[in-house]
C-alpha positions as CSV (number, residue, x, y, z in Angstrom):
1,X,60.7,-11.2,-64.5
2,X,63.9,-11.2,-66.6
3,X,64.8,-7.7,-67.9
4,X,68.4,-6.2,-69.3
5,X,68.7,-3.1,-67.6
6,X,71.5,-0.2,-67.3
7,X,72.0,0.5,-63.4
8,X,75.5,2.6,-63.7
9,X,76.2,5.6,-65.5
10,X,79.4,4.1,-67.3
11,X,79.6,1.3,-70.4
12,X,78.2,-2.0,-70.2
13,X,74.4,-3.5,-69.4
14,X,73.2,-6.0,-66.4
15,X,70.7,-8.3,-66.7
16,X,68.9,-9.4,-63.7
17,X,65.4,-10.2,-62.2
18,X,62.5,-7.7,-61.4
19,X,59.1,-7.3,-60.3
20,X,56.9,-7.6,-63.2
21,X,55.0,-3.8,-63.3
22,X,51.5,-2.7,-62.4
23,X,49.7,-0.5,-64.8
24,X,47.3,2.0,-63.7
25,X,43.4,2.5,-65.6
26,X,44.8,4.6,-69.0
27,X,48.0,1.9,-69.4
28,X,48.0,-1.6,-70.7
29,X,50.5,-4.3,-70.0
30,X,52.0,-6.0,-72.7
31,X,53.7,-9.4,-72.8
32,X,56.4,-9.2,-74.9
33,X,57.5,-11.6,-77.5
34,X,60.3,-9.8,-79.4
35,X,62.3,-6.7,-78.8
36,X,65.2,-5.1,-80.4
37,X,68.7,-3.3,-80.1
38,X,68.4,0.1,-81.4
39,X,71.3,2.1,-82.3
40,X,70.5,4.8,-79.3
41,X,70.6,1.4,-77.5
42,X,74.0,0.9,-78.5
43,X,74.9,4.2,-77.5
44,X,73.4,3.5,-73.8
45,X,75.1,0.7,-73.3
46,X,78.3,2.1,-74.6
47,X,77.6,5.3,-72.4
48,X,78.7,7.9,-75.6
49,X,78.2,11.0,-74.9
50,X,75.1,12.6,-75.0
51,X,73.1,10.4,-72.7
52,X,73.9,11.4,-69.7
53,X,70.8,12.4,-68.8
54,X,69.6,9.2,-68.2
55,X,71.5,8.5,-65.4
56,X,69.6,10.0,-63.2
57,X,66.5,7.6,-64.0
58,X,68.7,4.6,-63.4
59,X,68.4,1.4,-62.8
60,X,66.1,1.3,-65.3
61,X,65.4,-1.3,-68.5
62,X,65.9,-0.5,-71.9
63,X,64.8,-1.7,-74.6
64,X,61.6,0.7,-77.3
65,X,61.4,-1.4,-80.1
66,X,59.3,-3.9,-79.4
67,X,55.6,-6.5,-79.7
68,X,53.8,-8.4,-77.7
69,X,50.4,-9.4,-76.4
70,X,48.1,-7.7,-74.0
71,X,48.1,-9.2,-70.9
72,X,46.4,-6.6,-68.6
73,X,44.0,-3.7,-70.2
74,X,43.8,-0.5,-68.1
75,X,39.7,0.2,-67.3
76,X,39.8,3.4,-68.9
77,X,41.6,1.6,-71.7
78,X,38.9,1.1,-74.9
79,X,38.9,-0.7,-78.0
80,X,41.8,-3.2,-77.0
81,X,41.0,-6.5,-75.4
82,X,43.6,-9.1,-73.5
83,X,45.0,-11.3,-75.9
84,X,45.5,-9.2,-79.0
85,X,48.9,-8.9,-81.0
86,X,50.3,-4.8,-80.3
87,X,52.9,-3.1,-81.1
88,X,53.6,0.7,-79.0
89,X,55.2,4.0,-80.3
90,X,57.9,4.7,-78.0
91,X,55.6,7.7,-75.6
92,X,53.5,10.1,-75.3
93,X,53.1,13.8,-76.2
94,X,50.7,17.0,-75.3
95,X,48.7,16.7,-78.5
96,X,47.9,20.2,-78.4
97,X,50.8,22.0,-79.0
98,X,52.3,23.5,-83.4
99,X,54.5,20.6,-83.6
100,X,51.6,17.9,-82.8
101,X,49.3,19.5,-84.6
102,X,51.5,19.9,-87.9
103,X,52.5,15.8,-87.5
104,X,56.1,16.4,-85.8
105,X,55.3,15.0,-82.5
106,X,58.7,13.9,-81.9
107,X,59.6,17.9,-81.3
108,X,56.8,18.1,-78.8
109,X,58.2,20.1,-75.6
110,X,56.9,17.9,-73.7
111,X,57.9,14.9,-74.8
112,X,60.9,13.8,-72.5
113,X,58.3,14.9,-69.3
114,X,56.3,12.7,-70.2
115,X,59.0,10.1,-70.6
116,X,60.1,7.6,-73.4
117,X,60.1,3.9,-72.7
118,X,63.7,2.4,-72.7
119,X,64.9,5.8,-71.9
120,X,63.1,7.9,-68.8
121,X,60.7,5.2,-68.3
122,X,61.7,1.4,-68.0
123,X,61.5,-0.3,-71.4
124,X,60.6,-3.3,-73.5
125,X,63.7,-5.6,-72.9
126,X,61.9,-7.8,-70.4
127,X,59.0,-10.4,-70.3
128,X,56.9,-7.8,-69.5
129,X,56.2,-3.7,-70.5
130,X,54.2,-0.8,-69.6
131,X,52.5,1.4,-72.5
132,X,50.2,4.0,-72.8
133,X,47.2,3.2,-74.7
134,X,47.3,5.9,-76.5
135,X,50.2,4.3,-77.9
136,X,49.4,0.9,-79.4
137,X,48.6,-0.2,-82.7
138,X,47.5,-3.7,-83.8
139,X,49.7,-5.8,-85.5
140,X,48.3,-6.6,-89.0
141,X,48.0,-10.6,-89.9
142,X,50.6,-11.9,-91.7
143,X,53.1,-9.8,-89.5
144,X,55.4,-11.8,-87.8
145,X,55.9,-9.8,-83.9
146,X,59.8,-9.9,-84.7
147,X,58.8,-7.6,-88.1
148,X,56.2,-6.0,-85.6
149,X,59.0,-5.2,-83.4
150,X,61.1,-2.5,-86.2
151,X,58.2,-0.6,-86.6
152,X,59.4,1.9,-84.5
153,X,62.8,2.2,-86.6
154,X,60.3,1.9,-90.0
155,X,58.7,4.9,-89.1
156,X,61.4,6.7,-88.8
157,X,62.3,5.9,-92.4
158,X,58.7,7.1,-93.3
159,X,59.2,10.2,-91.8
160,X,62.2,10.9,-93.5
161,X,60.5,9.8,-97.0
162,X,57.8,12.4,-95.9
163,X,60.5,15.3,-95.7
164,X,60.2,15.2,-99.8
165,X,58.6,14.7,-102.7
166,X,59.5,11.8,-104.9
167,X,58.1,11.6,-108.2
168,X,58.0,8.4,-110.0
169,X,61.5,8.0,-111.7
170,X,63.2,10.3,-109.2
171,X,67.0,8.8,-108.6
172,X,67.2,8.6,-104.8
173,X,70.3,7.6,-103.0
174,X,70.7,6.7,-99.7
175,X,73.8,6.7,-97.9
176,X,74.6,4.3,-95.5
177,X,73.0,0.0,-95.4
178,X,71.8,-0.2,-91.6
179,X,69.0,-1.4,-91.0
180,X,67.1,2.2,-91.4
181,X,68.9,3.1,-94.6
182,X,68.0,-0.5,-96.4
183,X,63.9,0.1,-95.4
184,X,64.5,3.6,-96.4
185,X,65.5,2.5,-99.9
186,X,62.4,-0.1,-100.0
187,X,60.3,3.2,-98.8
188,X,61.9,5.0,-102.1
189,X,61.1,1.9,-104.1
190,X,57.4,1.3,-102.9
191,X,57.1,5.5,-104.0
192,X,58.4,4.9,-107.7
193,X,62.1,6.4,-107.5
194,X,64.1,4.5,-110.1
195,X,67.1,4.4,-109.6
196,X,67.3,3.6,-106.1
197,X,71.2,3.6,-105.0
198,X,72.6,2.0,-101.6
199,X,76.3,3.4,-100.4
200,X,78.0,1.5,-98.2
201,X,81.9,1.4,-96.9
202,X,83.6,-1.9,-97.7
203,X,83.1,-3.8,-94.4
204,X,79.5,-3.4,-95.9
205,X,79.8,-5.7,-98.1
206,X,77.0,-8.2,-96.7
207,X,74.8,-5.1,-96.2
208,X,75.3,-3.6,-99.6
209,X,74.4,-7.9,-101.1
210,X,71.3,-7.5,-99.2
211,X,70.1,-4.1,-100.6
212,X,70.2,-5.5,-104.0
213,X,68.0,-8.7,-102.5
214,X,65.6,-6.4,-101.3
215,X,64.8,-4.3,-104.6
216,X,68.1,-1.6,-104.7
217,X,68.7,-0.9,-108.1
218,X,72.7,-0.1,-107.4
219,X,75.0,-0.6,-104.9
220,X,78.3,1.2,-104.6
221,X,81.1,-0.2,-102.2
222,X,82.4,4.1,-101.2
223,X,86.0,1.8,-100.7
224,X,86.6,0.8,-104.4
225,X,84.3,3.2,-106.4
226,X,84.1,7.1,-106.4
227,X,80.4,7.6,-104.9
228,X,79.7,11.0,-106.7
229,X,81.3,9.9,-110.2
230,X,79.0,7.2,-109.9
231,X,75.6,8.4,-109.0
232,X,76.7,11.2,-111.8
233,X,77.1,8.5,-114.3
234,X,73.8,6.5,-113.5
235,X,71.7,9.7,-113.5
236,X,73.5,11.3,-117.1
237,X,75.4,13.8,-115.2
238,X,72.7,15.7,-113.6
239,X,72.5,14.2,-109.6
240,X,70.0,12.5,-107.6
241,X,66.5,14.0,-106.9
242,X,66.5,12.9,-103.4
243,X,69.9,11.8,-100.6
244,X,69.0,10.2,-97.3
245,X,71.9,10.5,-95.3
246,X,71.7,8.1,-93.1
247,X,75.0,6.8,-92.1
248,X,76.5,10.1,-90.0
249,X,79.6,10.5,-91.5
250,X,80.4,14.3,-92.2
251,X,81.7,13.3,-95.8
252,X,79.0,11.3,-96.4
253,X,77.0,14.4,-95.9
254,X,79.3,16.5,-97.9
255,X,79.4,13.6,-100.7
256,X,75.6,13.8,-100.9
257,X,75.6,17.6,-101.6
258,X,77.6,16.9,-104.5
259,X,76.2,14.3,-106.3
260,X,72.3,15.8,-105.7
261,X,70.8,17.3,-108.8
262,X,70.4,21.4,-108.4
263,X,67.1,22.1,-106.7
264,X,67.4,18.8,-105.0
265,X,66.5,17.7,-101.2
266,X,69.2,16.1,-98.7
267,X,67.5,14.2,-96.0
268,X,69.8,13.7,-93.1
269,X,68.7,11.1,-91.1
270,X,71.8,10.2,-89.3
271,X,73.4,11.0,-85.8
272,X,76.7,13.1,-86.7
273,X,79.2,12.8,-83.8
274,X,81.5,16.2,-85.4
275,X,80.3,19.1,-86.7
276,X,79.9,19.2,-90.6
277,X,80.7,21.8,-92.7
278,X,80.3,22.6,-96.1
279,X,80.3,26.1,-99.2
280,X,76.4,27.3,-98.3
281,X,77.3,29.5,-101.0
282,X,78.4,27.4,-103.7
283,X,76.6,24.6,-102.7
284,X,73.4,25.3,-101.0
285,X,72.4,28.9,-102.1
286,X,73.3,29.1,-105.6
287,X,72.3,25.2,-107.2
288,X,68.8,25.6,-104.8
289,X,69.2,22.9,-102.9
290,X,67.4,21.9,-99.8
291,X,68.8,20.7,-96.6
292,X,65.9,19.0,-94.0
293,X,66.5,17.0,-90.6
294,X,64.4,13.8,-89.4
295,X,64.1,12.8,-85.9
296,X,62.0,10.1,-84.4
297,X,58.1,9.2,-86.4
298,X,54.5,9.8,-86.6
299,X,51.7,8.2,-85.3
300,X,50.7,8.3,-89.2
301,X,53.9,6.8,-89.9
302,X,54.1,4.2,-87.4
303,X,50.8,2.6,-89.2
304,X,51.7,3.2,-92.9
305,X,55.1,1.4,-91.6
306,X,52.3,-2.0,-90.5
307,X,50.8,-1.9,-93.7
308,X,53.9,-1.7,-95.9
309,X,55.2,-5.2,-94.0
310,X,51.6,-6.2,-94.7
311,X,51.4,-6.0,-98.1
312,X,55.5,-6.8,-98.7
313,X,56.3,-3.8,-99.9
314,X,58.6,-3.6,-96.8
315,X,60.4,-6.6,-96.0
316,X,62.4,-6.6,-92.6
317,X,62.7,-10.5,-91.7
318,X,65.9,-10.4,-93.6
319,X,67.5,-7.7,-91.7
320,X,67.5,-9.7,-88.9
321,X,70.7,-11.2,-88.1
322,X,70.5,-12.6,-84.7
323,X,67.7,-14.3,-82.9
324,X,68.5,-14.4,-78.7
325,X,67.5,-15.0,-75.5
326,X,67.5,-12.1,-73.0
327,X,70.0,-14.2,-70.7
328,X,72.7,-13.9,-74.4
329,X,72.5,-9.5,-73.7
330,X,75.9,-9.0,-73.9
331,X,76.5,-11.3,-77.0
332,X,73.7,-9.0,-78.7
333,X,75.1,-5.8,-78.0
334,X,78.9,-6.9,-78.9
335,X,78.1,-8.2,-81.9
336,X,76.6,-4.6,-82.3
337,X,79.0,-2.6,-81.5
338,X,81.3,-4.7,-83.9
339,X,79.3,-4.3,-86.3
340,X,78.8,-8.1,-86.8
341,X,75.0,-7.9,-86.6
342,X,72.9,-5.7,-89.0
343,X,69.7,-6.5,-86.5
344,X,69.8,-8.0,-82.9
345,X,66.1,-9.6,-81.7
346,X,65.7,-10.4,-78.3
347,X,62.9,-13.1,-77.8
348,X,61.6,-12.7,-73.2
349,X,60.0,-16.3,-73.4
């Protein structure tokens, strides 16, 4: 089978031909139908630092967002028949220890052991992938398997929409218009914030015209208008309820301290390549404000995130900007790391 795999621990990606897998009696094999570029995928095949780790699992195919249909079901494998439309969380984890039990698998010790898929075990971009069935969920009617396919990246929104409270008629802003950030704000939406405000820098533009397509209430271009006068002026002076710092820049995150409301929660959701820093006195101590961290989903989340697309109250088709074969990797991935493409889906057949 066709698969796009990373074989050397230095920047690029290789496509090339494998042996389709075998699964053993608590797996399943899926066929996949669409699959696509995450930003940790980005960051693989850029080799940043921070994943060198990996390496020593190479060659190995990338590739966890992703749906398909069962082709082979393990024996010990129940309630799941060949056939049917799946998606997969991205792997496994104990089940039994505080952070499972309290909904925060993605902390679970021994998570990486038992390995992710596109990371330490080989991954959906190929015709073919191994899951756990523990792991899949079926894909609701009505949801296409290229919307199926950002579940994974939707439940991460939902997780960082779970870090708070929103009231109906909070203001929420989130900072940043990737893909994650513009479901977030839908996920603020569906939950009754009004106003729902999108940041985005001024090569954003695009980004920042689909926000308002897909329910934002304000955008605000950070290059021409002053973020924090702004958010100020739409919520009478007082802040937002709720930030979602999504994009990773450290002023971003400092920008979102100032314009949220005292008491207030800051969500950050993004991957910060420098340290940030900030007046814990002033800002954090003093007004009562709340600073959380959101990594990975939930099970929970990963089906709340099928039955928003189900019901429309999350709509992802139009964050897709490019449609490709496996063979077109490279085009996918430059066009990410230029920031040309808001959401890359690879189709195997």
């Amino acid at each position: 089978m066709k698969a796009i795999m990373k074989t050397e621990a230095r920047p690029g990606i290789q496509v090339g031909e494998i042996p389709v897998p075998t699964i053993s009696p608590d797996e399943v094999l899926i066929r996949v139908k669409a699959v696509g570029i995450c930003g940790s995928d980005v960051h693989i095949y850029e080799w940043t630092p921070g994943f060198e780790h990996l390496a020593k699992y190479m060659p190995i195919v990338i590739g966890h967002e992703f749906s398909g249909e069962l082709a082979e079901v393990g024996s010990l494998v129940t309630g799941f028949r060949p056939g049917e439309r799946v998606t997969s969380e991205t792997g496994r984890t104990c089940g039994r220890c505080i952070y499972c039990l309290t909904g925060k698998p993605s902390l679970c010790d021994q998570r990486l052991g038992l390995g992710r898929i596109g990371i330490e075990k080989r991954g959906a971009m190929a015709e073919y992938v191994v899951s756990h069935g523990s792991l899949l969920h079926r894909i609701p009617e009505g949801v296409s398997f290229e919307e199926a396919a950002m579940s994974e990246p939707t439940a991460v929104a939902l997780n960082a929409l779970e870090q708070t409270q929103i009231f109906p008629g909070d203001p929420v802003v989130v900072l940043g218009a990737g893909p994650i950030a513009l479901t977030l704000a839908q996920g603020a939406k569906a939950a009754g914030a009004s106003p729902v405000v999108v940041t985005g820098l001024r090569q954003d533009r695009d980004r920042l015209a689909l926000a308002k397509t897909l329910g934002a209430d304000e955008v605000i271009n950070v290059g021409k208008e002053d973020p924090v006068a702004k958010v100020k002026d739409l919520t009478n002076g007082l802040g937002a309820a709720t930030i979602f710092e999504v994009s990773g820049s450290s002023r971003a995150f400092n920008q979102g301290l100032e314009m949220l409301r005292k008491g207030g929660d800051l969500v950050a959701v993004g991957i910060y390549p420098e340290k940030v820093s900030f007046d814990v006195t002033r800002k954090l101590v003093r007004e009562m404000k709340s600073i959380r961290g959101v990594f990975g989903g939930s099970r929970l989340g990963w089906s709340r995130s099928l039955a928003l697309m189900s019901s429309g109250q999350i709509r992802l088709a139009p964050l897709i900007t490019h449609r490709l074969r496996l063979e077109q990797a490279e085009e996918g991935f430059s066009a990410c790391v230029a920031k040309e493409a808001m959401k890359v889906i690879f189709f195997p057949a």
